[in-house]
Wavefront OBJ file of the C-alpha trace (Angstrom):
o trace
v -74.417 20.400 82.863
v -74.973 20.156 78.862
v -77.847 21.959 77.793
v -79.170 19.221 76.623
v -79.494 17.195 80.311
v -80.377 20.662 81.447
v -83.400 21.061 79.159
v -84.238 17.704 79.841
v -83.840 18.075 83.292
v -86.079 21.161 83.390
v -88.806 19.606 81.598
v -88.772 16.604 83.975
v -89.306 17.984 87.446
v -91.247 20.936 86.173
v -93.985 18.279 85.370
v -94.069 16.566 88.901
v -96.114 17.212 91.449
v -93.508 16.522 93.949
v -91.164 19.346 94.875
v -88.210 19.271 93.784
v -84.771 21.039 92.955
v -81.222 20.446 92.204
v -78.105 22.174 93.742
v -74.731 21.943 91.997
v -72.418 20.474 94.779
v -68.908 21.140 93.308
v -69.497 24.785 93.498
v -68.895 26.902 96.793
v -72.174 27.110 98.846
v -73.820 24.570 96.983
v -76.107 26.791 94.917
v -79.777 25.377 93.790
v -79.944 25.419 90.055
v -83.219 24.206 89.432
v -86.285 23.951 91.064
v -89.979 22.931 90.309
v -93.197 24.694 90.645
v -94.673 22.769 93.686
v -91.215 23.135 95.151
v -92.063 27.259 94.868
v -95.107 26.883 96.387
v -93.717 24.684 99.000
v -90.951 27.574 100.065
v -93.483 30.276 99.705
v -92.468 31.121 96.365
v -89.005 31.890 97.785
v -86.629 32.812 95.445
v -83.705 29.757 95.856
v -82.092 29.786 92.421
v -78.449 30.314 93.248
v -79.519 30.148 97.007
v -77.092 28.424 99.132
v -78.266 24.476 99.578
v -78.136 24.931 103.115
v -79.387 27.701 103.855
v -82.698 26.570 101.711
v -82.858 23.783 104.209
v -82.445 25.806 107.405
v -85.679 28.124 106.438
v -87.693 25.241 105.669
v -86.670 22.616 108.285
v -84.678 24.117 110.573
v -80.845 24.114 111.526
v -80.955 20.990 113.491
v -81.700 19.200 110.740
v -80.190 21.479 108.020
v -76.903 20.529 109.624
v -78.037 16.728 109.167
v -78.604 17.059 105.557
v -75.628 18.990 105.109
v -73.431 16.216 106.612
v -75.209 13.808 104.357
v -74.306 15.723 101.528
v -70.470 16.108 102.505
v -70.400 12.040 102.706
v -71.652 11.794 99.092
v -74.477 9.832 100.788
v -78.506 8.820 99.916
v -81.103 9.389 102.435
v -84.534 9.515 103.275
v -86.110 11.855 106.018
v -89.141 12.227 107.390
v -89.874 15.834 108.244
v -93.125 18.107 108.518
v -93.888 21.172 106.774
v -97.143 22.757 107.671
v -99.841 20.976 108.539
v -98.599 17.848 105.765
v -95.803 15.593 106.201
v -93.366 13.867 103.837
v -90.315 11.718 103.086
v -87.471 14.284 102.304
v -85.670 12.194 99.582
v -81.598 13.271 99.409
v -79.857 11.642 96.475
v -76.611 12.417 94.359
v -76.314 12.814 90.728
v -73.683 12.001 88.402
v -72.378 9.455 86.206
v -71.508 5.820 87.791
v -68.227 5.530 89.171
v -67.652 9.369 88.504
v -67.746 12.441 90.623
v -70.727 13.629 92.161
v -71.571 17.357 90.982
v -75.283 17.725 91.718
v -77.460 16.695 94.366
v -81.286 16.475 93.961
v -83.976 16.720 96.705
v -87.136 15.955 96.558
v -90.221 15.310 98.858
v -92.691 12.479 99.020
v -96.009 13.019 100.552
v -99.171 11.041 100.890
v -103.002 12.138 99.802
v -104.423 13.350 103.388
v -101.070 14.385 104.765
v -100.522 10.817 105.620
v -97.345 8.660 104.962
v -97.280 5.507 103.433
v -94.495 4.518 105.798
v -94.151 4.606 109.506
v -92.489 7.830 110.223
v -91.578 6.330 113.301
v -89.557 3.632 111.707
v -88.156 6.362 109.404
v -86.958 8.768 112.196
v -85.515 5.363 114.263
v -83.603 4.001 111.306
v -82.392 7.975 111.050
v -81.037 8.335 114.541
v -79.376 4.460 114.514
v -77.514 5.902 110.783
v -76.384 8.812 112.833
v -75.182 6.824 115.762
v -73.215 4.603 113.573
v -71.344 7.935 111.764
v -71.130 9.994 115.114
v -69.104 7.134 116.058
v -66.594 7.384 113.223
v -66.473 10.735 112.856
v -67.209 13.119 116.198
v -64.689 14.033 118.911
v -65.992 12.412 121.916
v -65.472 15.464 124.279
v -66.692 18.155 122.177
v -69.559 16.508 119.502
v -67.547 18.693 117.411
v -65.894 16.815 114.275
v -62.898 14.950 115.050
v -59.432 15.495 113.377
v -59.509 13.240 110.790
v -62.968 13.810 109.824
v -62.433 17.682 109.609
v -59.198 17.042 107.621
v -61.093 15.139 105.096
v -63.691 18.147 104.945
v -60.919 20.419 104.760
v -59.655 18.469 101.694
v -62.418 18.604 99.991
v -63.656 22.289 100.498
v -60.254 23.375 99.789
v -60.179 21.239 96.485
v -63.944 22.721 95.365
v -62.434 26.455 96.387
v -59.317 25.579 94.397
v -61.441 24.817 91.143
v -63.766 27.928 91.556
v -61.187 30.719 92.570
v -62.992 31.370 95.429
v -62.132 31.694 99.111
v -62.164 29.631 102.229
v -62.387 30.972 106.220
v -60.529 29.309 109.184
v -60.951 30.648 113.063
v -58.982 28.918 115.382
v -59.899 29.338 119.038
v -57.560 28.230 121.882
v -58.775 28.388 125.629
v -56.920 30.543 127.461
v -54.682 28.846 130.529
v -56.750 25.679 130.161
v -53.765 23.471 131.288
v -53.988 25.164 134.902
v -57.787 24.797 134.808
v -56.988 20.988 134.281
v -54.656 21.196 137.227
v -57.511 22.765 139.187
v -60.347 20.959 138.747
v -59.429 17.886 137.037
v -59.891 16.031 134.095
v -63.782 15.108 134.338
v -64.082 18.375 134.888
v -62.210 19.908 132.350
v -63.646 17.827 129.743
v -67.101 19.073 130.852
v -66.012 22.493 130.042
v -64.632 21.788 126.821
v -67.461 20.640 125.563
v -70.011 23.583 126.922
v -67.231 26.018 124.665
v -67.574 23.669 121.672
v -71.669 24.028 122.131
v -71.517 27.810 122.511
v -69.359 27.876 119.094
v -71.942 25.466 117.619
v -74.294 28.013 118.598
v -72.717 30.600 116.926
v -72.520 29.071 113.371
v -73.844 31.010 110.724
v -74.850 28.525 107.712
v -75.738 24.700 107.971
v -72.388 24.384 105.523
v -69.984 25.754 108.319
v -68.607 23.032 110.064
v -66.503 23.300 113.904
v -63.936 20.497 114.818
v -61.425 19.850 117.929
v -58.245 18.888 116.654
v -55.359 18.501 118.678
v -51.283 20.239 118.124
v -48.453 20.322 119.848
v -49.476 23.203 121.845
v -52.553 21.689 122.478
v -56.153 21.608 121.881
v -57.682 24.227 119.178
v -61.160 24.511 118.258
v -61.751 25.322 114.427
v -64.719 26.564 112.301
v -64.411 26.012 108.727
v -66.568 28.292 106.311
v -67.315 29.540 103.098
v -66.723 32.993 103.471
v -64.023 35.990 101.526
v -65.033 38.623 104.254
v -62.100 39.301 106.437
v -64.172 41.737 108.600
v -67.428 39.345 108.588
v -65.243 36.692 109.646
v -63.468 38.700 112.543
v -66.873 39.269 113.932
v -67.793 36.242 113.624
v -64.826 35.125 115.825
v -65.409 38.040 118.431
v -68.831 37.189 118.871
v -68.053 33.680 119.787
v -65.179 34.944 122.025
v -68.067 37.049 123.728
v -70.476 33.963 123.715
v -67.667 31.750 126.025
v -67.084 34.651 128.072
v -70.689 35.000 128.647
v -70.945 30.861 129.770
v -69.380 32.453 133.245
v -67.433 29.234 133.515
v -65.252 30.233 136.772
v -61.407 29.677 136.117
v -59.449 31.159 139.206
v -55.967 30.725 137.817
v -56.392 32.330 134.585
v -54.282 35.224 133.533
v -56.884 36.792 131.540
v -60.276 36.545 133.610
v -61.855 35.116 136.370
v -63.721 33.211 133.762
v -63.020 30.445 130.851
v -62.181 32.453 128.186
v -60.481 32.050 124.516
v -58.400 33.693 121.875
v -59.049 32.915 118.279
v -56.643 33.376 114.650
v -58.510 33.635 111.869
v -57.364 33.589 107.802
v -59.475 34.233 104.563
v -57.389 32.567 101.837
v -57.993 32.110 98.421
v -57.606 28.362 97.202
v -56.084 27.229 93.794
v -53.281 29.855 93.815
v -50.073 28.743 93.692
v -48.693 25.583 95.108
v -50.521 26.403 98.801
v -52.576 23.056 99.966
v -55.054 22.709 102.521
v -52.234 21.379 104.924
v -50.463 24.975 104.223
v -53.908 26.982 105.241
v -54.595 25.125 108.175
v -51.217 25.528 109.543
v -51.313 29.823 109.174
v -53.964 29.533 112.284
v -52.471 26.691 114.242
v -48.743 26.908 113.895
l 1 2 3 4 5 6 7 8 9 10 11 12 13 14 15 16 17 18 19 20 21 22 23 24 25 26 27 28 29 30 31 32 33 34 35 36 37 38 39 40 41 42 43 44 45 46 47 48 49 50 51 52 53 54 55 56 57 58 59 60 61 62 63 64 65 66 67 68 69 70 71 72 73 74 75 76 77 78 79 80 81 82 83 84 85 86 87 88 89 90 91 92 93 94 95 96 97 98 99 100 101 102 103 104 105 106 107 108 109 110 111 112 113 114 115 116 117 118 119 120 121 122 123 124 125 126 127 128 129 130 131 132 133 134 135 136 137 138 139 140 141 142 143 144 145 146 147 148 149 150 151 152 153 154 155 156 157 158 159 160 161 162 163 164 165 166 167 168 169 170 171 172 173 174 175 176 177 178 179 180 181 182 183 184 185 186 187 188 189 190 191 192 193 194 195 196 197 198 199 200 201 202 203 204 205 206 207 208 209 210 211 212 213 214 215 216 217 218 219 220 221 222 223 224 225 226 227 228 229 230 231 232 233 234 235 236 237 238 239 240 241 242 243 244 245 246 247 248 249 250 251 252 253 254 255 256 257 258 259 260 261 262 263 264 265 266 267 268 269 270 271 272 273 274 275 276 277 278 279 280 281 282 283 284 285 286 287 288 289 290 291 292 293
């Protein structure tokens, strides 16, 4: 950003009366750059400059929905949401900036209320046309066992996160969890079955998820099934214990597996890797395969 969009910029949403800010999208974590006075008061007077994008969302809307907005964002999309803060509600506005045809660096948000509290649309209609838009993606883009993101979705997110690492020196995270004798709790209790149990581990890693930016995925290899998390993160320690207590978590789902070597129970192991991007010739391809080789 030129100092000269940025003063403009500045001058511009510090005299609305909407809330407003600005995170910088082709940095890791998406920090907020700018923000506006009634977007202060709005968050409390919060500090969010250089705050994580997501985790700005997740105090003020929740993770539900944090995770909604984040997905948005990954897609490069525009949006409109209608959401309640306090006793008002409003139209959260999503849109990217950048130049036409060019890369998208920045996203702004910004939120549209109504004198009284009331909007001037039908939130109703709002939150339908919201579910129907995330019908329509779930369908492209979820595993249909798990919820979690499918292959080829979480390859493209991969790509992209590894590319935006790769141009800021910093660092991505990959855990790889693999349930343990799974193939003899198919031959046990079947395939329904199975499938059923898949996807309570995939909700208890869900669970688990630190940041609205992390993203999980089932993908499937040669030796089988492996559920991934994805995250922003350059602490090896932070992200062991991030995998244990998600280990912990599907032990603690007491899912009964009688011919597993480890436990009466459903249980996993997990790899994990902290590797910094944009060093030598190593791609995303080569990172994912150090935890699922």
């Amino acid at each position: 950003m030129t100092e000269l969009n940025r003063e403009l910029l500045e001058q511009l949403i510090e005299g609305s009366a909407e809330p407003v800010f600005v995170a910088r999208i082709d940095h890791p974590d998406w920090p907020v750059v700018l923000c506006n006075p009634a977007f202060s008061s709005l968050s409390d007077n919060a500090p969010v400059i250089d705050k994580p994008m997501a985790d700005v969302f997740e105090h003020l809307v929740g993770r539900d929905l944090a995770l909604e907005i984040s997905e948005t964002v990954r897609g490069g999309h525009e949006t409109t949401i209608a959401v309640e803060l306090g006793s008002r509600e409003y139209l959260l506005v999503l849109r990217p900036l950048g130049p036409v045809g060019g890369e998208t660096k920045y996203y702004a948000a910004y939120w549209r209320g109504a004198a009284g509290g009331s909007l001037a649309v039908d939130t109703e209609i709002q939150q339908a046309l919201l579910k129907a838009k995330r019908r329509i993606r779930d369908l492209s883009r979820d595993d249909a066992v798990t919820g979690l993101l499918n292959s080829t979705t979480f390859l493209e997110v991969l790509n992209h996160d590894w590319a935006v690492a790769s141009r800021e020196n910093s660092s991505l995270a990959l855990v790889a969890f693999t349930l343990n004798d799974f193939e003899a709790y198919v031959d046990v209790f079947g395939r329904h079955a199975s499938d059923s149990c898949m996807r309570r581990v995939a909700q208890a890693i869900r669970r688990c998820l630190r940041r609205a930016s992390d993203v999980a995925a089932r993908i499937e290899t040669a030796d089988g099934d492996r559920l991934l998390v994805l995250s922003h993160s350059s602490d090896e320690n932070a992200v062991n214990d991030f995998a244990a207590r998600i280990s912990a978590a599907v032990r603690e789902l007491g899912l009964h597996h009688p011919r597993s070597r480890e436990s009466r129970f459903v249980t996993v192991t997990y790899r994990t890797n902290v590797m910094a991007a944009g060093k030598g010739k190593v791609t995303a391809e080569d990172f994912l395969s150090t935890v699922v080789s």
